[in-house]
VOMAR-58567 format. One record per residue (C-alpha): residue in one letter; x, y, z. Coordinates in steps of 0.05 Angstrom, whole numbers. Example, Ala and Ser with C-alpha at 12.3 -4.5 7.8 and 13.67 -1.06 7.14 Angstrom:
# residues 2
+------+--------+--------+--------+
| type |     px |     py |     pz |
+------+--------+--------+--------+
|    A |    246 |    -90 |    156 |
|    S |    273 |    -21 |    143 |
+------+--------+--------+--------+
# end
This chain:
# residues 405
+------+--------+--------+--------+
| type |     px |     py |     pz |
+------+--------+--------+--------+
|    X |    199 |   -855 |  -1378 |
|    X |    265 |   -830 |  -1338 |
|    X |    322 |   -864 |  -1368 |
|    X |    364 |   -907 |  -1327 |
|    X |    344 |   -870 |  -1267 |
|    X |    338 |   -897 |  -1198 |
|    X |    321 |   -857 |  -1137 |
|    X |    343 |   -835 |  -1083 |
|    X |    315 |   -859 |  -1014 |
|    X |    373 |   -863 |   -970 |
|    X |    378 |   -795 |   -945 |
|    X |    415 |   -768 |   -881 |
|    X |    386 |   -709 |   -845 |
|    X |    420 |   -644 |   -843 |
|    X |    441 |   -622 |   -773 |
|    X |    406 |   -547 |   -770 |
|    X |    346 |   -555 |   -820 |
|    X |    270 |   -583 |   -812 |
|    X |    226 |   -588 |   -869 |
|    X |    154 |   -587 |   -877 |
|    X |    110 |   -607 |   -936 |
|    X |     27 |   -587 |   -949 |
|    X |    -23 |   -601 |   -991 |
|    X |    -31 |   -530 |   -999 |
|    X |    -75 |   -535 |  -1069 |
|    X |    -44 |   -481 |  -1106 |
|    X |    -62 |   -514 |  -1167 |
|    X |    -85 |   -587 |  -1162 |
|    X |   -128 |   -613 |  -1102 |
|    X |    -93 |   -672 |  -1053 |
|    X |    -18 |   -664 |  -1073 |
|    X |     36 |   -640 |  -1032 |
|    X |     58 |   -580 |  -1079 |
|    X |     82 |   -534 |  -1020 |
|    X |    157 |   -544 |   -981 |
|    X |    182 |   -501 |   -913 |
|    X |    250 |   -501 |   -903 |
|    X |    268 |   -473 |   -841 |
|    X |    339 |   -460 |   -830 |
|    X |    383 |   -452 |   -758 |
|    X |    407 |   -392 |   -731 |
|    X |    475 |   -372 |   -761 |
|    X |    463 |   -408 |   -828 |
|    X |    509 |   -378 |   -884 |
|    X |    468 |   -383 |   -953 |
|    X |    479 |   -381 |  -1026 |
|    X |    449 |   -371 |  -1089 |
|    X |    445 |   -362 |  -1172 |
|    X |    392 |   -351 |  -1208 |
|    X |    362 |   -356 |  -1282 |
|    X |    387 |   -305 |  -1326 |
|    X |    321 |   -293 |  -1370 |
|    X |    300 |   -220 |  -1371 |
|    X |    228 |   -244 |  -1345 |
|    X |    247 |   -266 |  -1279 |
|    X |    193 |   -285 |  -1240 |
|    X |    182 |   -238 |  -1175 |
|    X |    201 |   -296 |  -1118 |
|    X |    268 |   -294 |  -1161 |
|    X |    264 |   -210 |  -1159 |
|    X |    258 |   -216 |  -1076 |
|    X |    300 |   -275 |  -1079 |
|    X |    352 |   -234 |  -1096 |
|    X |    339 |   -174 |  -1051 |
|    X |    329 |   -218 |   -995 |
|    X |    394 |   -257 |   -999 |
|    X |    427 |   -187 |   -997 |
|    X |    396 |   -155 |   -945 |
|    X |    390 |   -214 |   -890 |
|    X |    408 |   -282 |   -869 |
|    X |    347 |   -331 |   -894 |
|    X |    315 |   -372 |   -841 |
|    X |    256 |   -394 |   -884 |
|    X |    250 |   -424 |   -952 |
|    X |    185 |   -428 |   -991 |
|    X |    169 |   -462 |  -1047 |
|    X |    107 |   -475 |  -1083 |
|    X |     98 |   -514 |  -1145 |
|    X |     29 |   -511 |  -1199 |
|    X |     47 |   -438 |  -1206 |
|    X |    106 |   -398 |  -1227 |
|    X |     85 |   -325 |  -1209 |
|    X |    121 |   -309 |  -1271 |
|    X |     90 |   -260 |  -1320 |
|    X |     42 |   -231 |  -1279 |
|    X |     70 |   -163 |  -1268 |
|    X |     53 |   -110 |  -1212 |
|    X |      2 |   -159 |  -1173 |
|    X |     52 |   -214 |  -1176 |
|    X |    109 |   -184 |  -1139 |
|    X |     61 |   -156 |  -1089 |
|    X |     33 |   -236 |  -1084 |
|    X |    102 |   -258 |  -1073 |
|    X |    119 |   -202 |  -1021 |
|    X |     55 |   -224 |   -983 |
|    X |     73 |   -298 |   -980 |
|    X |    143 |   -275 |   -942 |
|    X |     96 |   -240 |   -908 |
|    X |     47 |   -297 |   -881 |
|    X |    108 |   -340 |   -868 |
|    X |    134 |   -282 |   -818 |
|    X |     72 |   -290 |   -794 |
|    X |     67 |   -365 |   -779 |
|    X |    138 |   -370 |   -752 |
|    X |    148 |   -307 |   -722 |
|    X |    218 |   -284 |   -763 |
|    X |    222 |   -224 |   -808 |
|    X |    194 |   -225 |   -880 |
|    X |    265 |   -207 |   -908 |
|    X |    283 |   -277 |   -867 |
|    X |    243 |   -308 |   -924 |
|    X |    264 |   -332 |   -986 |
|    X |    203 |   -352 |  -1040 |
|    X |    206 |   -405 |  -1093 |
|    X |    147 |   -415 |  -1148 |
|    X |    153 |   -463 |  -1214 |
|    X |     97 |   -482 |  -1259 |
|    X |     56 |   -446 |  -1303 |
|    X |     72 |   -379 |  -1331 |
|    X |     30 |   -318 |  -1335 |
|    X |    -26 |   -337 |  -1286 |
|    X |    -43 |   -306 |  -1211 |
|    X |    -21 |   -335 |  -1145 |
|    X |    -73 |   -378 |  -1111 |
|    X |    -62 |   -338 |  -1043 |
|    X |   -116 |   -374 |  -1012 |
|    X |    -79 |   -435 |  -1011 |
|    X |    -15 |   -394 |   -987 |
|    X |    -54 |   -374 |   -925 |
|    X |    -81 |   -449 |   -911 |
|    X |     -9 |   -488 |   -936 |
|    X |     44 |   -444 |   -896 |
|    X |     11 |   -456 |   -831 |
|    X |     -1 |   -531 |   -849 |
|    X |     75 |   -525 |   -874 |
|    X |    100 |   -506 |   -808 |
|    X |     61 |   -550 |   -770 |
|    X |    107 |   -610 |   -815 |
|    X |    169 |   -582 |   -797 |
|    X |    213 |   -650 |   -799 |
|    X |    285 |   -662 |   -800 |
|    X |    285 |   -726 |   -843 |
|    X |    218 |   -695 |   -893 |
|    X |    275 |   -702 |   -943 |
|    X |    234 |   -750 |   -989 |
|    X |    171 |   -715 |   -978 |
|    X |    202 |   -657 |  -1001 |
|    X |    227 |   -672 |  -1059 |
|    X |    164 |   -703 |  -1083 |
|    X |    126 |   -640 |  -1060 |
|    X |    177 |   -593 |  -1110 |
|    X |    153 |   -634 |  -1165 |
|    X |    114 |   -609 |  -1234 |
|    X |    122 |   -653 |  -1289 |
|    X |    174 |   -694 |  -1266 |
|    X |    155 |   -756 |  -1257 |
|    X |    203 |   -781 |  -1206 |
|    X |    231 |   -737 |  -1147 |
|    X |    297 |   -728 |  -1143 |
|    X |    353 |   -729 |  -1096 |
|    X |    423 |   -744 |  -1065 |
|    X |    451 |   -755 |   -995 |
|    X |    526 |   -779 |   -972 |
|    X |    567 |   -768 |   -912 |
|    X |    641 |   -764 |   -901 |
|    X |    696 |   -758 |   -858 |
|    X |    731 |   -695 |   -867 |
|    X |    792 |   -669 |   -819 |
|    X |    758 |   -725 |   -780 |
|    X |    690 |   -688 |   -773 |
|    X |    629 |   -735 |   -801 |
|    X |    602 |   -686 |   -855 |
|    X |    536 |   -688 |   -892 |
|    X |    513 |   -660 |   -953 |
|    X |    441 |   -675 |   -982 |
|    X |    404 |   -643 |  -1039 |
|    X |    339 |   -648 |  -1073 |
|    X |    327 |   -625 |  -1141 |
|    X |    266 |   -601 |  -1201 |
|    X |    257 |   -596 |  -1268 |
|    X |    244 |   -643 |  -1330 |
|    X |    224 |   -591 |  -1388 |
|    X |    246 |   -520 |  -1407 |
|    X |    317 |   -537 |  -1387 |
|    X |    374 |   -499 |  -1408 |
|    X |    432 |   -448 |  -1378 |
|    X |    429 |   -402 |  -1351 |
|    X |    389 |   -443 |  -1311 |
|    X |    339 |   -487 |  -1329 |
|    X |    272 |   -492 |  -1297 |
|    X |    299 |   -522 |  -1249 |
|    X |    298 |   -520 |  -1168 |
|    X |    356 |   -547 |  -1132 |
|    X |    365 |   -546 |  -1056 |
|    X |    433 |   -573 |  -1035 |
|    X |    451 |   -565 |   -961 |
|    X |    516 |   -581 |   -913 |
|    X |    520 |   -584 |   -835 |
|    X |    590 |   -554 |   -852 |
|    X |    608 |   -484 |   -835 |
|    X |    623 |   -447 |   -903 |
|    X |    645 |   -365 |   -898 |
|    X |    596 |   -333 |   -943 |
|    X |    648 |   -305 |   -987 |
|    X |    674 |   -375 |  -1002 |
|    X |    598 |   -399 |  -1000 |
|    X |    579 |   -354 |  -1055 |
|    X |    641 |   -373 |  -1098 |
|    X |    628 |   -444 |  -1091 |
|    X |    549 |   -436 |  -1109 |
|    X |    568 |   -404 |  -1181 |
|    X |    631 |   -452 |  -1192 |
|    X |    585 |   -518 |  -1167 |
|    X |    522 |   -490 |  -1217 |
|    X |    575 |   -479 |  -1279 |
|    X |    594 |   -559 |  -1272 |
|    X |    532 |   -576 |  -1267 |
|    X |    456 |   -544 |  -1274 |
|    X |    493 |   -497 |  -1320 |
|    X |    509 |   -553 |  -1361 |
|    X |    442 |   -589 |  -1379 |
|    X |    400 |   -581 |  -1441 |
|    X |    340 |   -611 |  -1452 |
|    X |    296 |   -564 |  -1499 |
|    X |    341 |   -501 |  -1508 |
|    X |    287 |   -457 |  -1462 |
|    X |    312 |   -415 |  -1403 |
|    X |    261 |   -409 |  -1347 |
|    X |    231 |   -348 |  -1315 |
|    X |    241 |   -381 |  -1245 |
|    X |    309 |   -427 |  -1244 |
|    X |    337 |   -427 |  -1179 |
|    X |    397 |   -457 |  -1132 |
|    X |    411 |   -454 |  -1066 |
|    X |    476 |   -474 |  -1022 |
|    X |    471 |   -474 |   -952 |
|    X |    514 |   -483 |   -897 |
|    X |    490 |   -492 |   -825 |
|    X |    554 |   -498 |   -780 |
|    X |    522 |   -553 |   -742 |
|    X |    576 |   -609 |   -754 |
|    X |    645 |   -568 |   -721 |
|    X |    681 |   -560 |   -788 |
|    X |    693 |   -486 |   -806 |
|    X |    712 |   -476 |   -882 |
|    X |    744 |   -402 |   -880 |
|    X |    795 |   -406 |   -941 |
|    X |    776 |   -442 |  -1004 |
|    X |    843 |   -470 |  -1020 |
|    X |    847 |   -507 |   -949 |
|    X |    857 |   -580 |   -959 |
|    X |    796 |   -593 |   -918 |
|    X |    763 |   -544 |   -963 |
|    X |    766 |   -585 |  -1028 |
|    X |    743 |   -645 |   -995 |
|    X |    675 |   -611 |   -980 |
|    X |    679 |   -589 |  -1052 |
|    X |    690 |   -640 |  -1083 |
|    X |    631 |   -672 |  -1041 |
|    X |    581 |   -620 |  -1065 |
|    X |    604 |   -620 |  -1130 |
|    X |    588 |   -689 |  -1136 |
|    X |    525 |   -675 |  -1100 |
|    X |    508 |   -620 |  -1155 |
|    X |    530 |   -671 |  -1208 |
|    X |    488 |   -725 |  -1187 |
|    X |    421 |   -670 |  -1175 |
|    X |    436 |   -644 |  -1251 |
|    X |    439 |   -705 |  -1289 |
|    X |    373 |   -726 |  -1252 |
|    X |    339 |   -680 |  -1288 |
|    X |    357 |   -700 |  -1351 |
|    X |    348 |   -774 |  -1336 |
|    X |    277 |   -747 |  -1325 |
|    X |    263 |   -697 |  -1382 |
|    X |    203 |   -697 |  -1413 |
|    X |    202 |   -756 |  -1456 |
|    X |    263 |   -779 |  -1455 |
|    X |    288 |   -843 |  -1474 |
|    X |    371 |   -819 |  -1480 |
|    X |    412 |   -790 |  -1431 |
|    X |    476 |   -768 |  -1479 |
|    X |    539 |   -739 |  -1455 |
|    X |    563 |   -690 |  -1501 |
|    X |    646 |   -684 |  -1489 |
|    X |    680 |   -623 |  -1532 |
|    X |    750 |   -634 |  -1520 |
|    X |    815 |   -592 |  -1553 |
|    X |    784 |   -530 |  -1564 |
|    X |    811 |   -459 |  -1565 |
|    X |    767 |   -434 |  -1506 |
|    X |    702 |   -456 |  -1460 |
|    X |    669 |   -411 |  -1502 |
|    X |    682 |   -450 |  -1571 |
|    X |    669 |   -512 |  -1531 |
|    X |    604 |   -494 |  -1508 |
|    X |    586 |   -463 |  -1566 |
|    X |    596 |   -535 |  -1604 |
|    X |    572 |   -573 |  -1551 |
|    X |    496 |   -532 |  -1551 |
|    X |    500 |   -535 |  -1622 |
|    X |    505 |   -609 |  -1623 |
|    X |    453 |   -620 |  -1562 |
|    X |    398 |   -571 |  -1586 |
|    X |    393 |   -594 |  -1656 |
|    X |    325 |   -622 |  -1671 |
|    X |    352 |   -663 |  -1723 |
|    X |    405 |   -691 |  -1684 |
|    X |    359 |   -704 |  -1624 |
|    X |    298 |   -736 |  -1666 |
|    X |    360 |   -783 |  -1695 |
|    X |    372 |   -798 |  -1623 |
|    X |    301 |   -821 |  -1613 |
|    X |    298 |   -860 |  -1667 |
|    X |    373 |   -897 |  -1656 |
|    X |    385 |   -878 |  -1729 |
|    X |    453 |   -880 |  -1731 |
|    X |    450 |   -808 |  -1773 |
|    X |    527 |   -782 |  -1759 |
|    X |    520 |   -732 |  -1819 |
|    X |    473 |   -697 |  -1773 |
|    X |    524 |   -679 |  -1715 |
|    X |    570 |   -671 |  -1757 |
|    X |    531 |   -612 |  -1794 |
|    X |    523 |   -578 |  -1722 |
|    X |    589 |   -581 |  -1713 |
|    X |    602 |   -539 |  -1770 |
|    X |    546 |   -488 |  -1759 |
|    X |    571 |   -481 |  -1683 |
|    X |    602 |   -409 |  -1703 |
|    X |    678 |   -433 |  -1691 |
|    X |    716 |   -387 |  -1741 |
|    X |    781 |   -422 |  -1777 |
|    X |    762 |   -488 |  -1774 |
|    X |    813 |   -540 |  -1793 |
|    X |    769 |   -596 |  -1817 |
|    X |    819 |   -645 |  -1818 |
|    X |    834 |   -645 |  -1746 |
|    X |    759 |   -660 |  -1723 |
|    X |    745 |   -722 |  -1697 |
|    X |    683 |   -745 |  -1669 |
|    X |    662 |   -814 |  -1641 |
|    X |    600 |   -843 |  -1611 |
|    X |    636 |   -873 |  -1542 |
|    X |    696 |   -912 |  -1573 |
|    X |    671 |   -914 |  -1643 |
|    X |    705 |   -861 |  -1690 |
|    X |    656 |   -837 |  -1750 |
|    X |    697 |   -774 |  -1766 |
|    X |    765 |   -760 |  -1785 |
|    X |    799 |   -721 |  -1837 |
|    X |    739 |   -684 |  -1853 |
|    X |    700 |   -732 |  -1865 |
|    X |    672 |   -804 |  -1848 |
|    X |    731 |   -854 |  -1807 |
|    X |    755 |   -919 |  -1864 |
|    X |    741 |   -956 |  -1803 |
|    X |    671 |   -941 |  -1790 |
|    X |    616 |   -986 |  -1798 |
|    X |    537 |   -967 |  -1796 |
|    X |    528 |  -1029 |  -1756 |
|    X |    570 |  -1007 |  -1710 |
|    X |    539 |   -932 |  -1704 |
|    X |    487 |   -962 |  -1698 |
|    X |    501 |  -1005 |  -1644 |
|    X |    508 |   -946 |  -1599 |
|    X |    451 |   -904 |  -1625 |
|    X |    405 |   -965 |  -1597 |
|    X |    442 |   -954 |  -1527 |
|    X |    390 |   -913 |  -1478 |
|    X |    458 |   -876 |  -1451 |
|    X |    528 |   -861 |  -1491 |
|    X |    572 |   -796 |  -1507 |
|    X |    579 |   -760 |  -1567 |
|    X |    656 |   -740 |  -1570 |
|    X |    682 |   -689 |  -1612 |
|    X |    752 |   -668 |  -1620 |
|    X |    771 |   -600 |  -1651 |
|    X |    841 |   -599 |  -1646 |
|    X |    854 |   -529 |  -1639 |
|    X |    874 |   -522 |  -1563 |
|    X |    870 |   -563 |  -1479 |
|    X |    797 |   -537 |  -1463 |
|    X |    750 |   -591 |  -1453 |
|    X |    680 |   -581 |  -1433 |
|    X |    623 |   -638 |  -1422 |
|    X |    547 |   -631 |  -1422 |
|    X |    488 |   -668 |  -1417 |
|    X |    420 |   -677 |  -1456 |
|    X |    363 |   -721 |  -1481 |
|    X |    329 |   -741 |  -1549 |
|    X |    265 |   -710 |  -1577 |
|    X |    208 |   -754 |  -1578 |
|    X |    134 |   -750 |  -1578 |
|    X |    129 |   -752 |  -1510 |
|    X |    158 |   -686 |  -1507 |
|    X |    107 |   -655 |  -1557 |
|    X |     50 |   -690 |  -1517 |
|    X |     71 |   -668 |  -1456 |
|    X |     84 |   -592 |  -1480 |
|    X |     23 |   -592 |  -1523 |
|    X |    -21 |   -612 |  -1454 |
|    X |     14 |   -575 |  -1397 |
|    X |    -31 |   -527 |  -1386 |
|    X |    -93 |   -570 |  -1391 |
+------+--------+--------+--------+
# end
């Protein structure tokens, strides 16, 4: 059950790009599980992608693509990741750029593939050559909703996020949609996110934003501790509004950034709302640390620790527990005495040990909460950097242990 989630319905269309959704049956019968974007003329687009060694091969061409041509077409199926499957699955990827040239009459390197779902198992291209067509034939400007719903594996809720603002006195839009709920961690997670602007953004500054908007925000989500084979993000920028974004540091410029990072925010933190069997969404805060490294370092520690996350789960007020991460986060020279941690306002560390003023009842008190930080204080430096995860429950093992079936 997705914690304190709510979603997202009121979304504004994006001047420049049509979607279309199909029941394409790449792995299940009578679900939409394949998504067309198709993208204006003069588009400026961005991307990062997972970091695991395995990348899939739509991430491979992906990559190629993005550097070799403008993108006019997204595709993205769900059901399957193409990930794993050597030789045969790069040429199955190459071949669905190639059928979507073929339905829409742009280039294959004009096409940009997207797979998640299970690892290790061949591409359905039968339902490529039946969905794309059926895809096209969709192709919406307000298939928002649909879309997100048709980017979906085990997520149980689609996700999404829309606003529009006045900036330099230009109505601007920004609207995302967003995918994952398991195997979540940087760098990415197994995640899709799709966050688009009727702005025009210089690719230069396009690209810079993409990898600064990720860092704050898909970079810094945990659910499980596993990176993907297939974790993708893409900014785009159509030009269709009349504001022009050339230099980052233009007034104007951190407006729209500040709008897509909220954007980016709000995608992220859906996804962990929505992780596989969660009942917590926790905000872990690492604050006066040496460096981002040390902060992150604590912060993962903290969030991937089984014991801490069962104690989660069971609002058992354990503090001993993150407090033990803490310690085994790597940090060399520790000063034990200027830790503090709290659970939201309640201290339960100081001075090396537990706060005089703590009270189990009131640990506990939080612990029962379905959403509240973790706060830890190191007191060795300014950095502060904040992340967010989920509890462990058997849910999660259910849902793991079935996936495939």
């Amino acid at each position: 059950m997705a914690v304190n989630f709510e979603v997202f319905s009121d979304f504004s269309a994006v001047a420049g790009i049509r979607m279309g959704v199909a029941k394409a049956g790449v792995r299940y019968p009578n679900r939409d599980d394949m998504v067309l974007f198709e993208l204006a003329e003069g588009s400026t687009t961005a991307g990062v992608f997972t970091q695991n060694a395995f990348c899939a091969a739509p991430v491979s061409i992906c990559k190629q693509h993005l550097a070799d041509a403008a993108p006019r077409y997204l595709l993205i199926n769900t059901g399957n990741a193409n990930a794993g499957t050597g030789p045969q699955g790069y040429r199955n990827a190459v071949t669905s750029c190639e059928l979507v040239s073929r339905t829409t009459g742009c280039e294959p390197v004009e096409v940009l593939p997207f797979s998640t779902g299970v690892i290790g198992e061949p591409l359905n291209m039968p339902a490529f050559e039946q969905g794309i067509p059926a895809a096209f034939a969709d192709l919406a400007d307000d298939n928002w909703a649909r879309a997100a719903t048709g980017i979906m594996t085990t997520d149980t809720l689609p996700k999404g996020y829309s606003r529009q603002q006045p900036i330099a006195g230009i109505n601007t839009t920004v609207t995302g949609i967003s995918k994952g709920a398991g195997m979540i961690m940087p760098n990415m997670a197994t995640m899709l996110g799709f966050i688009a602007t009727d702005a025009a953004v210089a690719q230069p500054v396009l690209q810079s934003w993409c990898k600064l908007l990720a860092d704050a925000s898909f970079n810094r989500i945990t659910i499980d501790g596993d990176t993907s084979t297939n974790d993708s993000c893409l900014l785009i920028a159509t030009g269709q509004s009349g504001l022009e974004i050339n230099d980052a540091a233009a007034e104007e410029a951190q407006q729209l950034f500040a709008l897509l990072k909220e954007a980016f925010q709000k995608l992220a933190q859906a996804i962990v709302r929505d992780g596989e069997g969660a009942t917590k969404f926790v905000t872990v805060e690492v604050s006066s640390a040496a460096s981002q490294q040390e902060a992150l370092d604590v912060a993962y520690t903290v969030a991937h620790s089984p014991l801490v996350k069962t104690a989660l789960f069971a609002s058992d007020a354990n503090w001993g527990r993150i407090l033990a991460a803490v310690g085994r986060s790597g940090v060399k020279d520790f000063d034990l005495d200027r830790v503090q941690i709290f659970l939201d306002q309640v201290q339960i560390v100081e001075n090396g040990g537990r706060c005089d003023s703590y009270t189990e009842a009131a640990g506990a008190a939080v612990f029962a909460q379905s959403e509240f930080a973790i706060r830890i204080q190191l007191g060795r430096g300014d950095i502060c950097e904040t992340l967010w995860t989920t509890d462990l429950s058997h849910d999660y093992v259910s849902i793991n242990a079935d996936y495939r079936s």
